[in-house]
N, C-alpha and C positions, 0 to 999 in steps of 0.2 A: 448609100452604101451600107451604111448601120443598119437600118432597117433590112435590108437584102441579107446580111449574114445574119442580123437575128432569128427572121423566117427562116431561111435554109436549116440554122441550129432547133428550130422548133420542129420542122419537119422529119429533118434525123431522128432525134428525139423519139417524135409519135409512130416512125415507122420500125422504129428499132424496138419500141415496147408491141406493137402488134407482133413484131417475129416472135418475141418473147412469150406471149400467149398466143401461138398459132393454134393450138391444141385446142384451145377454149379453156374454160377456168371450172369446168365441171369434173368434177372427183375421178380420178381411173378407174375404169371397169373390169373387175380383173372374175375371169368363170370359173366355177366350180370344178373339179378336178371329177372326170365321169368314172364313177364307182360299178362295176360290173357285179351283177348281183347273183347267184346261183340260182336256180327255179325250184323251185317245192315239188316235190316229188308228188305226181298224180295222186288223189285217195285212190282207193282197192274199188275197184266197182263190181258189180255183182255177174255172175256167172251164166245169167238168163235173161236174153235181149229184151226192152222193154218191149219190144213186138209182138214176141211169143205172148208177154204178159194180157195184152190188149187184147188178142185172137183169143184164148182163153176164156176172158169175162165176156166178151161179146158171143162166144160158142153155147158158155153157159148162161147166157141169157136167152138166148138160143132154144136152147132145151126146154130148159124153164116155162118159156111162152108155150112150146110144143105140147108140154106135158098139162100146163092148166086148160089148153083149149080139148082137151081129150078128155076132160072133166065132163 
């Protein structure tokens, strides 16, 4: 009967420390508070599609070839 309450007392014991760390024993994870941030304002970009730009150098290259074969 000794032995019977001593085990029962040992068990309580071990189950009562497990509820105690049901958590686990690793540190709290607590998240960073999300900071909403304002956007930067676009740069200024320029007034002349880069397309036109291209059609331009390729027009005048264009020429260019026309005019040396007329040589």
């Amino acid at each position: 009967m000794r032995f019977t309450t001593t085990l029962a007392a040992a068990a309580a014991i071990a189950v009562s420390g497990v509820a105690a760390n049901a958590g686990g024993l690793a540190q709290e994870v607590t998240e960073a508070p999300v900071v909403v941030a304002e956007p930067a304002p676009a740069p200024a970009t320029s007034s002349v599609s880069p397309t036109y730009v291209v059609l331009g150098v390729l027009a005048a290259l264009l020429i260019a070839a026309a005019v040396n074969e007329a040589d």
